[in-house]
LOSEBA-97043 format. One record per residue: residue number from 1; residue in one letter; z, y, x of N, C-alpha, C in turn. Coordinates in steps of 0.02 Angstrom, whole numbers, plus 50000, padded with zeros to 5 digits. Last residue first. Layout:
! LOSEBA-97043
+-----+------+-------+-------+-------+-------+-------+-------+-------+-------+-------+
: pos : code :    nZ :    nY :    nX :   caZ :   caY :   caX :    cZ :    cY :    cX :
+-----+------+-------+-------+-------+-------+-------+-------+-------+-------+-------+
: NUM :    A :     Z :     Y :     X :     Z :     Y :     X :     Z :     Y :     X :
...
+-----+------+-------+-------+-------+-------+-------+-------+-------+-------+-------+
END
This chain:
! LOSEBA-97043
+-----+------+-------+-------+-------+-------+-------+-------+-------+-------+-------+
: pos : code :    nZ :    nY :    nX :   caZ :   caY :   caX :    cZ :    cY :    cX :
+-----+------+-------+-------+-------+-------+-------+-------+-------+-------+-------+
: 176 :    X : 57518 : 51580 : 54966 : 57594 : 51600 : 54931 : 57628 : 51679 : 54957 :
: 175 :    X : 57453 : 51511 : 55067 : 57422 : 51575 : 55037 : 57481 : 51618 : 54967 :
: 174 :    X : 57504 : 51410 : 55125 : 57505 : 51480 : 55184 : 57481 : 51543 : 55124 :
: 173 :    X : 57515 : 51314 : 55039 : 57600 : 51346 : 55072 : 57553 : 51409 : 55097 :
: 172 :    X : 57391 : 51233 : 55053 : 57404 : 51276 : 54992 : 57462 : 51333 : 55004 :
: 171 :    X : 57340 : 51239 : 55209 : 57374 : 51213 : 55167 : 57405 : 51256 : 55101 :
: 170 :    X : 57271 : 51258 : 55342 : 57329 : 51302 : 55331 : 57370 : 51257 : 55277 :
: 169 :    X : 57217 : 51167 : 55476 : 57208 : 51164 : 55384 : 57277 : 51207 : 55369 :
: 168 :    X : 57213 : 51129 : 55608 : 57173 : 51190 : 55573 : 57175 : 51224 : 55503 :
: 167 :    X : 57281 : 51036 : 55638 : 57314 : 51096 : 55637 : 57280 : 51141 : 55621 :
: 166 :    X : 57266 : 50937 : 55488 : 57233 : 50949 : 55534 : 57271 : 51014 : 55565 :
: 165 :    X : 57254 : 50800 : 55368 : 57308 : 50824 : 55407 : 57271 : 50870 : 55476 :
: 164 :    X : 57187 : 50801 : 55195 : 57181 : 50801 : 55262 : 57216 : 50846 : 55292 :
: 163 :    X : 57245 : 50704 : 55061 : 57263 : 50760 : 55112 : 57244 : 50759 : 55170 :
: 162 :    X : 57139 : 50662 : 54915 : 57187 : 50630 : 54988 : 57187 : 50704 : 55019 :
: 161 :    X : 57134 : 50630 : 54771 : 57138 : 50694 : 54813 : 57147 : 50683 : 54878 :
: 160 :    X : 57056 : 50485 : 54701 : 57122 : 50509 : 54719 : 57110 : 50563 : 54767 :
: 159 :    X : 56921 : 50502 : 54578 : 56948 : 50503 : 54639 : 57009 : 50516 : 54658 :
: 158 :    X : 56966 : 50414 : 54412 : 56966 : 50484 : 54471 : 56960 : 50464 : 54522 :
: 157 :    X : 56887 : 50270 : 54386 : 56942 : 50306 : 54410 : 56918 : 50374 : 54443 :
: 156 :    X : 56763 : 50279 : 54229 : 56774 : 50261 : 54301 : 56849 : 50283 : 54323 :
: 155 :    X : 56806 : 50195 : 54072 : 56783 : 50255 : 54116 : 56801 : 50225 : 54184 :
: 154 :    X : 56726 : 50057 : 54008 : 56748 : 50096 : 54027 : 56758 : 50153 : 54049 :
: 153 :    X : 56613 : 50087 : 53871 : 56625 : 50046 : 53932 : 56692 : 50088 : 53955 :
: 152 :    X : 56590 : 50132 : 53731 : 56615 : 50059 : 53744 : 56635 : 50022 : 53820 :
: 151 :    X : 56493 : 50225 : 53755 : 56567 : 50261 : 53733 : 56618 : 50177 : 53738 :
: 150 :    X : 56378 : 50207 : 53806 : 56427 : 50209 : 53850 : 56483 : 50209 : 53823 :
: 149 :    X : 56250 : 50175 : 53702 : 56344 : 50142 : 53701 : 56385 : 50133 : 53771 :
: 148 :    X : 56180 : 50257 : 53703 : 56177 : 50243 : 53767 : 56225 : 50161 : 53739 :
: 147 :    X : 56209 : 50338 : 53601 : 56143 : 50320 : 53596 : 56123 : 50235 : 53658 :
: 146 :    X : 56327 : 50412 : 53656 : 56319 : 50351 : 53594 : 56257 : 50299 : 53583 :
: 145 :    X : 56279 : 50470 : 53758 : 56328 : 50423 : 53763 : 56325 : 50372 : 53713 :
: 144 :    X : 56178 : 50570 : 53679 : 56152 : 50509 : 53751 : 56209 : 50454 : 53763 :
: 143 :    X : 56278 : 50627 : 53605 : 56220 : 50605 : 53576 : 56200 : 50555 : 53623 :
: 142 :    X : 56349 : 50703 : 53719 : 56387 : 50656 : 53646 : 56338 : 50597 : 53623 :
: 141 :    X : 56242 : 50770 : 53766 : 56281 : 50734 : 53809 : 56315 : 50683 : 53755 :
: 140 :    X : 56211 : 50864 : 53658 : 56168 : 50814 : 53687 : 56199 : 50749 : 53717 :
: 139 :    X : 56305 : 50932 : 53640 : 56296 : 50902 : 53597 : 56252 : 50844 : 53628 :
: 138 :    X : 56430 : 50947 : 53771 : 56359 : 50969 : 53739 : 56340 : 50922 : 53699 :
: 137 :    X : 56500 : 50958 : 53901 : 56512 : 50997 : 53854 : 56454 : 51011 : 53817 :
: 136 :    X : 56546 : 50854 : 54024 : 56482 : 50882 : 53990 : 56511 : 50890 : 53925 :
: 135 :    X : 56654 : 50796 : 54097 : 56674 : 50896 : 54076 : 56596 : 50893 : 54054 :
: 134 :    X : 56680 : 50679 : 54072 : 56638 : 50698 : 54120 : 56610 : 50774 : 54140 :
: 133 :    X : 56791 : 50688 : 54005 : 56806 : 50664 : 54069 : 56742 : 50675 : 54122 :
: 132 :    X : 56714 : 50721 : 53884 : 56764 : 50774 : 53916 : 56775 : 50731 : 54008 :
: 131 :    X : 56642 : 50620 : 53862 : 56616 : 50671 : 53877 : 56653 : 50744 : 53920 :
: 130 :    X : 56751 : 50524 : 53841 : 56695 : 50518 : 53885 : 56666 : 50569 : 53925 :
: 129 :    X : 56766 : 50581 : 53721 : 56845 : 50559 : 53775 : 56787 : 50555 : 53823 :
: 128 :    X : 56666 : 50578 : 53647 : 56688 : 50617 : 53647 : 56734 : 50637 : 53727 :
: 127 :    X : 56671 : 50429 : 53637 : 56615 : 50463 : 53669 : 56615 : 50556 : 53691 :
: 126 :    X : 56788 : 50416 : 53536 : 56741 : 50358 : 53617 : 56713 : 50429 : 53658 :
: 125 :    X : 56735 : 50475 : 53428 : 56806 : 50488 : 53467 : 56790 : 50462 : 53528 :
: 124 :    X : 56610 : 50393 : 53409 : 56648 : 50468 : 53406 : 56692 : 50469 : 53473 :
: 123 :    X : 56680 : 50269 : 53380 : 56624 : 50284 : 53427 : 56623 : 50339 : 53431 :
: 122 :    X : 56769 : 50312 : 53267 : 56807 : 50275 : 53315 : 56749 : 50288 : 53375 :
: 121 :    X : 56664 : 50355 : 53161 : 56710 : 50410 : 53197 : 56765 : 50387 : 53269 :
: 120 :    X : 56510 : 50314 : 53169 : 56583 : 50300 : 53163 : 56593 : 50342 : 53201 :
: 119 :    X : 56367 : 50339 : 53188 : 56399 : 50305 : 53243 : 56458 : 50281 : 53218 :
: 118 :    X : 56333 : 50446 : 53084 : 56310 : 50394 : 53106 : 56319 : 50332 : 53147 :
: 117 :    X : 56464 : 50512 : 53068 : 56425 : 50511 : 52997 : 56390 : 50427 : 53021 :
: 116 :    X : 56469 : 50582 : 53205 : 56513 : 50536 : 53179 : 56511 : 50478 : 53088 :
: 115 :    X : 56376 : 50665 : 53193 : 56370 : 50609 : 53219 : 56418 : 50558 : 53200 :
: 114 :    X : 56458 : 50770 : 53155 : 56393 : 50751 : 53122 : 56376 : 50671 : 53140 :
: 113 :    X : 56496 : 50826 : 53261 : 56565 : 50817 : 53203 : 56503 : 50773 : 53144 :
: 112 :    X : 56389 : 50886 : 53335 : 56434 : 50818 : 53350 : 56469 : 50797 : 53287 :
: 111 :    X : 56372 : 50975 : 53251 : 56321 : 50905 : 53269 : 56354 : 50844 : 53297 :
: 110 :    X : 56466 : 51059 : 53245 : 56432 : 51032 : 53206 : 56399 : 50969 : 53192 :
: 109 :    X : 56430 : 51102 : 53399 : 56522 : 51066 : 53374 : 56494 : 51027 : 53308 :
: 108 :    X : 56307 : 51159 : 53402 : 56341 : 51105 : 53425 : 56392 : 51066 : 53396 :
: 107 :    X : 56356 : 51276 : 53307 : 56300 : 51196 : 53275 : 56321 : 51170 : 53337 :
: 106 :    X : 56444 : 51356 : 53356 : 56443 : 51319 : 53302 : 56394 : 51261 : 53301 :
: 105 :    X : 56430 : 51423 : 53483 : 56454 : 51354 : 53475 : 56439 : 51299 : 53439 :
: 104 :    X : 56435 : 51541 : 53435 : 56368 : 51528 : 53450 : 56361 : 51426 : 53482 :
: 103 :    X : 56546 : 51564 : 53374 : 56501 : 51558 : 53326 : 56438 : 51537 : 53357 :
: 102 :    X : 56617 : 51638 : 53520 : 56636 : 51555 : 53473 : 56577 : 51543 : 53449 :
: 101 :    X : 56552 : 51704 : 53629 : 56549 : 51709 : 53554 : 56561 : 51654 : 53521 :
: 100 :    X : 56492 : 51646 : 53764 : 56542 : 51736 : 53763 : 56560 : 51735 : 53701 :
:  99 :    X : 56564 : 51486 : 53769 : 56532 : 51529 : 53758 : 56563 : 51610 : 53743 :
:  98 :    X : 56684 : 51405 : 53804 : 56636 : 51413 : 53839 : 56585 : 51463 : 53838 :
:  97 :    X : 56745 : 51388 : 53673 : 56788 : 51436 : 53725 : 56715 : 51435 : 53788 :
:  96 :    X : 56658 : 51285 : 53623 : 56657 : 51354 : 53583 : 56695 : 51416 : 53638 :
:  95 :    X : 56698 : 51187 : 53697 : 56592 : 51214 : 53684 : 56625 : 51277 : 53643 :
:  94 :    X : 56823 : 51164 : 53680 : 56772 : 51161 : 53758 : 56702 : 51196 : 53738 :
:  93 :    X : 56841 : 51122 : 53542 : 56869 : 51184 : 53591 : 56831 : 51198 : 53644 :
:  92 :    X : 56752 : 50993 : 53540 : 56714 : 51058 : 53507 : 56751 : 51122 : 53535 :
:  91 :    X : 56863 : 50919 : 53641 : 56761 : 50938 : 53659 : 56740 : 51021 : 53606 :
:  90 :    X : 56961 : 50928 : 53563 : 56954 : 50949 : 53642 : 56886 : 50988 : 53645 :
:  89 :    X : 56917 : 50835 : 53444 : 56933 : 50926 : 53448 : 56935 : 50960 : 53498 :
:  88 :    X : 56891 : 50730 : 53509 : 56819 : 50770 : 53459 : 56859 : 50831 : 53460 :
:  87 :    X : 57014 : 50687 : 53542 : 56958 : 50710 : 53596 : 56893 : 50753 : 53588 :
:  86 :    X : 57097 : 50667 : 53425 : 57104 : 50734 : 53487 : 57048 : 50740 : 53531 :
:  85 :    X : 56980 : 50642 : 53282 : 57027 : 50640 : 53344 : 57037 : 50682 : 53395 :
:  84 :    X : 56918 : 50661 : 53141 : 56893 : 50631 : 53202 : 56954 : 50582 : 53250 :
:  83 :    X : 56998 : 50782 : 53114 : 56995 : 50727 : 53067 : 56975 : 50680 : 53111 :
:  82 :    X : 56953 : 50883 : 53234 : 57032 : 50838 : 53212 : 57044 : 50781 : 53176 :
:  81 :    X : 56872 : 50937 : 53161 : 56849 : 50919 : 53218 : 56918 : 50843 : 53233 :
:  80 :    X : 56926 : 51020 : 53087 : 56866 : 50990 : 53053 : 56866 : 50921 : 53113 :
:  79 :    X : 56986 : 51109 : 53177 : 57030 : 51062 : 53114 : 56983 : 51003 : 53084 :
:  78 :    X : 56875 : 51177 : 53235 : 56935 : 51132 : 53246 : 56962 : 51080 : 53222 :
:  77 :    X : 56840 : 51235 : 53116 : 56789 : 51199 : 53118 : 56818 : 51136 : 53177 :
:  76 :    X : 56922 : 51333 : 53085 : 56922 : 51285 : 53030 : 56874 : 51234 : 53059 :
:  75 :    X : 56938 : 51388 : 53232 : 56996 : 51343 : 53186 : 56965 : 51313 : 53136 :
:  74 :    X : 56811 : 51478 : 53225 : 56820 : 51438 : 53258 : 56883 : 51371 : 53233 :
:  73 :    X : 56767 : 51474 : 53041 : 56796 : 51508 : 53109 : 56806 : 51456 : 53141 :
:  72 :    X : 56630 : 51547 : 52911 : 56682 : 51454 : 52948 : 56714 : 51523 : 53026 :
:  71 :    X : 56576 : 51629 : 52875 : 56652 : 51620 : 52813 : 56688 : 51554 : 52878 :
:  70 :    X : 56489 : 51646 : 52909 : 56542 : 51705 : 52917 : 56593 : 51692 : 52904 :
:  69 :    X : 56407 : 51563 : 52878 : 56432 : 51527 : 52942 : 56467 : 51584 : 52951 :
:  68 :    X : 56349 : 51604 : 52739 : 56383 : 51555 : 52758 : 56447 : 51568 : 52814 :
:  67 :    X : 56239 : 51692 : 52798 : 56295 : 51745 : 52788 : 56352 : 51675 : 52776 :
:  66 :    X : 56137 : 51600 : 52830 : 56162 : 51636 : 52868 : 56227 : 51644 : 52852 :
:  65 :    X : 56082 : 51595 : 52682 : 56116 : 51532 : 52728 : 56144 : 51538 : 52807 :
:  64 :    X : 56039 : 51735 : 52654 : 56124 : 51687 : 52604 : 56138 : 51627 : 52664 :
:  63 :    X : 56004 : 51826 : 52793 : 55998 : 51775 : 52755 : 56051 : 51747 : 52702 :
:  62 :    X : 56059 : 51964 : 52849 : 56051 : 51931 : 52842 : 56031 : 51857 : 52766 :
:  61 :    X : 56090 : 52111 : 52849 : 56030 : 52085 : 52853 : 55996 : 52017 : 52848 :
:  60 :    X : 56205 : 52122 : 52818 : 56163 : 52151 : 52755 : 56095 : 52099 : 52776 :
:  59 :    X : 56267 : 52104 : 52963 : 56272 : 52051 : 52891 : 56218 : 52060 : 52818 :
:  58 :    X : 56181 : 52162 : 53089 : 56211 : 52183 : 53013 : 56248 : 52136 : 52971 :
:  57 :    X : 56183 : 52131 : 53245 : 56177 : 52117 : 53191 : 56221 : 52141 : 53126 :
:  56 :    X : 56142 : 52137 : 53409 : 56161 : 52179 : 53363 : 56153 : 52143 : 53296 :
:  55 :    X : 56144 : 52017 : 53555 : 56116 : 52043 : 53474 : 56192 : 52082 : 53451 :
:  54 :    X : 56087 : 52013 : 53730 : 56135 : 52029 : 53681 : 56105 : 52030 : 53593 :
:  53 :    X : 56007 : 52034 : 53819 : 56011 : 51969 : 53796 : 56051 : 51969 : 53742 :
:  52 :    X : 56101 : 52181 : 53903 : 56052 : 52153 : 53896 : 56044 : 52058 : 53885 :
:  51 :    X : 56175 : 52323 : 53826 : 56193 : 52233 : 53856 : 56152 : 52191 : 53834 :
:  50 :    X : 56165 : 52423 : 53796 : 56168 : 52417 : 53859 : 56162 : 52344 : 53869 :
:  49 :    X : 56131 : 52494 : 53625 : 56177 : 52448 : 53664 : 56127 : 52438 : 53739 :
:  48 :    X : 56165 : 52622 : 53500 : 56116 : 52591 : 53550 : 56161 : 52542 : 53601 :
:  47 :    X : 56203 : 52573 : 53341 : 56216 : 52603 : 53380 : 56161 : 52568 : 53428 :
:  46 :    X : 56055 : 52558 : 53211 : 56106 : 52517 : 53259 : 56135 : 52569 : 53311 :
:  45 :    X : 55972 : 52520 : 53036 : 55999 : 52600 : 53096 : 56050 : 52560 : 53168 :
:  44 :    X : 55843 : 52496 : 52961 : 55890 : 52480 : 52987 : 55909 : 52542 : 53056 :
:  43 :    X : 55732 : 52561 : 52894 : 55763 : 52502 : 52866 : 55832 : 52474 : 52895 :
:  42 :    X : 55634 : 52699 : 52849 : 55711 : 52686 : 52887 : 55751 : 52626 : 52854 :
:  41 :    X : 55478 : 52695 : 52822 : 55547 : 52713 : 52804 : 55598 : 52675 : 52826 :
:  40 :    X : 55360 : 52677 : 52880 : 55369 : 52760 : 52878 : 55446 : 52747 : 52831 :
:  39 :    X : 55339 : 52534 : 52865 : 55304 : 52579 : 52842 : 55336 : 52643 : 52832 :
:  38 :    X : 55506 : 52548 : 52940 : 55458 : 52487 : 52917 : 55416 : 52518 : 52875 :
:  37 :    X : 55607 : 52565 : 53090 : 55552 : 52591 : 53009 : 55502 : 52530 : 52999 :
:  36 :    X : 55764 : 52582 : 53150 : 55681 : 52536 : 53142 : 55650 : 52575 : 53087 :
:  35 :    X : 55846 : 52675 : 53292 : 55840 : 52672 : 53216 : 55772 : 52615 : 53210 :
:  34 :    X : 55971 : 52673 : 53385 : 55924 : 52649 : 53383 : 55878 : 52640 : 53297 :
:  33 :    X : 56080 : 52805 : 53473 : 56059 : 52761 : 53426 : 56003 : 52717 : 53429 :
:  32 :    X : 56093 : 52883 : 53588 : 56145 : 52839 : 53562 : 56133 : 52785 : 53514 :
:  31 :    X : 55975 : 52906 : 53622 : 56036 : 52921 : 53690 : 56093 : 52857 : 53663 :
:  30 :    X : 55883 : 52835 : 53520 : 55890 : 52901 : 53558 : 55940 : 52881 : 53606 :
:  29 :    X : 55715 : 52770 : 53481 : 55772 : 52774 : 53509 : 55791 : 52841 : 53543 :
:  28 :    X : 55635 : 52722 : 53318 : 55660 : 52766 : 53383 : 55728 : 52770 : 53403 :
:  27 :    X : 55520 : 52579 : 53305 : 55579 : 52600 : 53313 : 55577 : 52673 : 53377 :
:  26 :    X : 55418 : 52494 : 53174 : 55423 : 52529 : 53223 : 55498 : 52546 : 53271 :
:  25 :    X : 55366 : 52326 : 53133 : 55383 : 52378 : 53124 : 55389 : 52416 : 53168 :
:  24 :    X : 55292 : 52195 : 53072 : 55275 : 52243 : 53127 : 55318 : 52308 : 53098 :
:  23 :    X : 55371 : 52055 : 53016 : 55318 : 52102 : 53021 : 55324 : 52154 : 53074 :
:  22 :    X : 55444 : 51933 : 53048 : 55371 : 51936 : 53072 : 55312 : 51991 : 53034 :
:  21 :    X : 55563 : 51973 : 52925 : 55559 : 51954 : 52989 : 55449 : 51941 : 53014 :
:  20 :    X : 55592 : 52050 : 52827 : 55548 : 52081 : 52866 : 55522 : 52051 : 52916 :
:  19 :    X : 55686 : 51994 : 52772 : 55640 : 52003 : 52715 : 55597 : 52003 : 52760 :
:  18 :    X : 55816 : 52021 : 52838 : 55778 : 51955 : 52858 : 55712 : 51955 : 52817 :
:  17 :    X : 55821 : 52201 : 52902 : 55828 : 52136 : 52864 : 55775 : 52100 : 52858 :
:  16 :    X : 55861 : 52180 : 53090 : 55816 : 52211 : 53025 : 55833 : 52167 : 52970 :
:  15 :    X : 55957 : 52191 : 53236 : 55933 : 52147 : 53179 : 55901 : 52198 : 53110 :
:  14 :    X : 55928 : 52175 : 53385 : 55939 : 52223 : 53345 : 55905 : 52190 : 53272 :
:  13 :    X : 55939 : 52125 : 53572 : 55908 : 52113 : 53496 : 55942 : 52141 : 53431 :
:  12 :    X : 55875 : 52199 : 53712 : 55953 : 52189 : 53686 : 55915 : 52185 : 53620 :
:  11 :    X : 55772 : 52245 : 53806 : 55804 : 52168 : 53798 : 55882 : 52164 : 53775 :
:  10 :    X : 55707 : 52348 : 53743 : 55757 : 52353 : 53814 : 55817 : 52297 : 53818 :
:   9 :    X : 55739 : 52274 : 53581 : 55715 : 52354 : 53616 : 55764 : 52369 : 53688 :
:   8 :    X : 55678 : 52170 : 53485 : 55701 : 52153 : 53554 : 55666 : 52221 : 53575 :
:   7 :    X : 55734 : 52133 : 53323 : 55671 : 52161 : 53354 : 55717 : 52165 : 53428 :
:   6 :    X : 55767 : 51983 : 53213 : 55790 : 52036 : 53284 : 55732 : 52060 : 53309 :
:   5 :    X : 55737 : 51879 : 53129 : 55725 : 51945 : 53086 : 55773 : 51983 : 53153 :
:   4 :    X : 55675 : 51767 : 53192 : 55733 : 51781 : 53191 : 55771 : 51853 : 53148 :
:   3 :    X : 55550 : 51787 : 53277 : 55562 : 51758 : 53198 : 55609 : 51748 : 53166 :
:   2 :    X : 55528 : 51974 : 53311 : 55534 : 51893 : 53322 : 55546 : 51851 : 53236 :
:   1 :    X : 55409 : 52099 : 53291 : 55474 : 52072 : 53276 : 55473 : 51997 : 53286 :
+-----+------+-------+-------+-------+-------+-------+-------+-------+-------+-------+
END
């Protein structure tokens, strides 16, 4: 079992309770199910799943400091994000719609909304606006800007789109 209290059966992760995490247990699989044992008794039961990298998880199984982050949702952590400014909420929208699972967002968005603790929330917000213009969507990226005090320089100009004129170039019109 990983350290994560997920045992990994045909690379899809299946959660046990967290009591168990780094012991050795067993598991049978059938067509549909997936059952674990943990000394000869049945600790956890999971439908069987196809989707590989994936987790299965109980809530039972989890940790008190786990079972927490059930209670935050994408919005409250938005809103959270808001106090800040529109660009800190952009960014944490951006890292959470990015992923197959809001919640897997969370500590990013977090960390950033964290930073602001250290930097100011005006450097924040900076760096944030930054980050989106540079579409890096990542805590890191926030973190290197501030760290950097890019969030104080300017931004660069877009490139302007220019139109190339060619009789070869059909042009957005032909695919209408």
């Amino acid at each position: 079992m990983n350290i994560d209290y997920h045992v990994e059966i045909e690379h899809h992760y299946y959660s046990v309770p967290y009591q168990l995490k780094r012991e050795t247990v067993d598991a049978r699989i059938t067509a549909s199910m997936v059952e674990i044992f943990f000394r000869g008794k049945r600790v956890a039961s999971h439908p069987r799943s196809a989707s590989p990298g994936r987790h299965t998880t109980l809530s039972a199984h989890m940790p008190e400091s786990h079972k927490r982050y059930l209670e935050w949702t994408p919005s409250r952590i938005i809103r959270w994000a808001e106090k800040t400014g529109p660009s800190t909420a952009s960014l944490v929208t951006e890292i959470m719609e990015r992923r197959p699972h809001p919640e897997q967002g969370f500590r990013s968005a977090l960390g950033i909304i964290r930073l602001g603790r250290r930097y100011g929330e005006e450097r924040l917000e900076a760096a944030c606006t930054r980050a989106l213009f540079m579409k890096a969507y990542s805590y890191r990226s926030v973190e290197s800007i501030l760290k950097n005090n890019l969030d104080g320089k300017e931004l660069p100009e877009r490139p302007s789109e220019k139109c190339i004129v060619h009789e070869n170039i059909r042009g957005k019109g032909y695919y209408k």
